[in-house]
C-alpha positions as CSV (number, residue, x, y, z in Angstrom):
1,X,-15.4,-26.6,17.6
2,X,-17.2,-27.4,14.3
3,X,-17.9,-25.1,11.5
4,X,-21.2,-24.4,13.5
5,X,-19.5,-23.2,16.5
6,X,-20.4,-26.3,18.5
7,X,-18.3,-28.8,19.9
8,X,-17.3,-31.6,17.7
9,X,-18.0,-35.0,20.3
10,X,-15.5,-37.1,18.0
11,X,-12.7,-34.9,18.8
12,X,-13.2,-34.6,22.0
13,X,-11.2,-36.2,24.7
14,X,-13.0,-37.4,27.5
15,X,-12.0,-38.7,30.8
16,X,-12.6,-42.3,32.2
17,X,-15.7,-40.2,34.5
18,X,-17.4,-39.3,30.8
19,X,-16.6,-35.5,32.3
20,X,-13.7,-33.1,30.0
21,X,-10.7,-32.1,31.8
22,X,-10.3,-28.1,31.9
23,X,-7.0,-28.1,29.6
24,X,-9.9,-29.6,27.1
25,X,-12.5,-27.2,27.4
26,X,-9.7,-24.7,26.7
27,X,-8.9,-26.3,23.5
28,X,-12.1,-27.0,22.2
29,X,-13.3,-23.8,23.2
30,X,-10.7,-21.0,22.4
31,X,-11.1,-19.9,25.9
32,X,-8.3,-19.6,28.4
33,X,-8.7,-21.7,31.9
34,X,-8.5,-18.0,33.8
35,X,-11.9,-17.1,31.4
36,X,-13.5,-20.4,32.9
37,X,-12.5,-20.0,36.1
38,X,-14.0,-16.3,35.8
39,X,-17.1,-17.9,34.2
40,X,-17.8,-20.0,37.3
41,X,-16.9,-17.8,39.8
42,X,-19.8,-15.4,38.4
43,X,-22.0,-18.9,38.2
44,X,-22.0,-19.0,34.2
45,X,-20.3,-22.4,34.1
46,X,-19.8,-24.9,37.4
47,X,-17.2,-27.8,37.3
48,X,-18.5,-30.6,37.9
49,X,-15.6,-32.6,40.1
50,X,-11.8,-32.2,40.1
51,X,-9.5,-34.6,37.8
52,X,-6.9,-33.9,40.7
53,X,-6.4,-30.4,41.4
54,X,-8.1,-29.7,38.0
55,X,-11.9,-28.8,37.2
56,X,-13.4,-31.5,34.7
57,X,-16.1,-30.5,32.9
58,X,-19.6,-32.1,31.8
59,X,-19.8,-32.2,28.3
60,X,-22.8,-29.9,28.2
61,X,-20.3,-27.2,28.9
62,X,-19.8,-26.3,24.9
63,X,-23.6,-25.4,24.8
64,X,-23.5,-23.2,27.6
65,X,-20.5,-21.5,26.3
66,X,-21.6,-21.1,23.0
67,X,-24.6,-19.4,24.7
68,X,-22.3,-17.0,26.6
69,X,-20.5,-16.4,23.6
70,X,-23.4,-15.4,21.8
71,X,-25.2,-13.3,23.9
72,X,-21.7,-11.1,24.6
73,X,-22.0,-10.5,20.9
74,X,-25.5,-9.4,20.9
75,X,-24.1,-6.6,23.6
76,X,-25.3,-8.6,27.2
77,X,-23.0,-8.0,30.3
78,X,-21.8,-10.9,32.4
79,X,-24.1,-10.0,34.9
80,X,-26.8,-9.9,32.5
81,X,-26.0,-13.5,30.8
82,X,-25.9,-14.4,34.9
83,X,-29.1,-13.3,36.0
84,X,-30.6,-14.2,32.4
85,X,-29.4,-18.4,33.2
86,X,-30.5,-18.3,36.7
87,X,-34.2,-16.9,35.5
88,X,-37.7,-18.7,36.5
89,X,-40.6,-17.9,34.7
90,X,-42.1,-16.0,37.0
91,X,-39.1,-13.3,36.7
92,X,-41.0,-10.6,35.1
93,X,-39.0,-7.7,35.3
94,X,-36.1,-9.8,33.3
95,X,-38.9,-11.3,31.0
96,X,-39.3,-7.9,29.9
97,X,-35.9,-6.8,29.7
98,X,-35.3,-9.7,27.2
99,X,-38.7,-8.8,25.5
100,X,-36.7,-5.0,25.1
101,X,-33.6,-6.7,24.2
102,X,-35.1,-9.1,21.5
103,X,-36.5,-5.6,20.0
104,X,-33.2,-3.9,20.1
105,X,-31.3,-6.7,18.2
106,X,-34.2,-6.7,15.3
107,X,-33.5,-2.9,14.8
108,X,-29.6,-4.0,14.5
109,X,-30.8,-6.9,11.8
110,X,-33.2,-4.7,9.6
111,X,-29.9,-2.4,9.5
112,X,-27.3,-4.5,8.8
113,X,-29.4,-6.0,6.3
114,X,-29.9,-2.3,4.8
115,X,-26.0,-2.2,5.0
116,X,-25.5,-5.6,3.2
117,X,-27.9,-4.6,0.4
118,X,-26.4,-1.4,0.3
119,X,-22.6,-3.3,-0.1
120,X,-23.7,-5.5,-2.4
121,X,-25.4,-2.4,-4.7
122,X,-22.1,-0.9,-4.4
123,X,-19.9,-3.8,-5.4
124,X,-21.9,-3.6,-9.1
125,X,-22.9,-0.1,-9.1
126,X,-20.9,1.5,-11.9
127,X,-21.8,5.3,-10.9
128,X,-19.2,8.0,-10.5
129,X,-18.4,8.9,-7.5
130,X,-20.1,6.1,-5.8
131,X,-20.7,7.9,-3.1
132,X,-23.7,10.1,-5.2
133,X,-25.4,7.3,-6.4
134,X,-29.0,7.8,-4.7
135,X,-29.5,4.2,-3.8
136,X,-26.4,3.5,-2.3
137,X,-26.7,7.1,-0.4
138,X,-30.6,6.2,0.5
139,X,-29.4,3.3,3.1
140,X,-27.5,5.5,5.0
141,X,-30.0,8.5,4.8
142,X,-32.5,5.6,6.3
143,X,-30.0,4.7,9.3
144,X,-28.8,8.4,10.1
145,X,-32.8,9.7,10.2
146,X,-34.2,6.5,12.1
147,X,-31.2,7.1,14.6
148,X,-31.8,11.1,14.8
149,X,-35.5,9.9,15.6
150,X,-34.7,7.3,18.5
151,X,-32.1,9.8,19.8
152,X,-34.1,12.4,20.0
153,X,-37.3,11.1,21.7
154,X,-37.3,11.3,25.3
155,X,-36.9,8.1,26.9
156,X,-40.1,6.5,28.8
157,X,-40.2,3.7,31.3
158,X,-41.3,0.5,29.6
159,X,-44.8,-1.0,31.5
160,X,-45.4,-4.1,31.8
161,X,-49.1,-5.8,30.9
């Protein structure tokens, strides 16, 4: 993988078919062959033939793990990620359950940014204990309301338009 997390197509070995043999979807990947194998079974990934007994790959396989990959880390389930790549556009109920999603992960961005600003104020702040210093204390104060707020508020089915 390149410093991007993609796949780097020079390093690559390929088989005469132009497809990837599992053993180098594994290495390119960091993933082990039972983590692909569990990836098609839920329809994430498909092999494309066998080089023997063993799945080969097409070489579009990298971008549709780094896709996986990434939408683990924004909190999606397997089944999620499943349902989200077998999607048409006339799936409304996911539509909006991405549209929900998508709001979620910018709540998570404006905090962590509030928590980067806040660590970076602190790695210069020069007041004692650092803990007192209003600025540094007003990023957290933001968080622990905002999440008091959503915690508190009854929870109301989402309509659709």
């Amino acid at each position: 993988m390149s410093t991007d997390g993609s796949a780097d197509s020079d390093s690559i070995k390929t088989l005469p078919n132009g497809l990837i043999d599992i053993a180098e979807v594994c290495r390119v990947s960091g993933l082990t062959a039972s983590a692909l194998r569990f990836y098609e079974r839920r329809g994430l990934v498909t092999a494309s033939d066998r080089n023997g007994q063993r799945r080969a790959y097409q070489p579009d396989v990298f971008a549709r793990l780094d896709l996986i990959a990434c939408s683990q880390q924004a909190g999606f389930t397997i089944a999620e990620i499943g349902r989200f790549l077998a999607a048409t556009p006339s799936d409304d109920e996911l539509r909006q359950r991405l549209a929900d999603k998508a709001s979620e992960l910018s709540r998570d961005i404006r905090r962590l940014q509030r928590m980067r600003d806040s660590l970076d104020h602190a790695a210069t702040c020069t007041h004692t204990p650092l803990v007192d210093c209003r600025r540094f204390k007003d990023t957290f104060t933001e968080d622990a309301v905002g999440s008091r707020r959503t915690a508190a508020r009854p929870s109301r089915p989402s309509r659709l338009t």
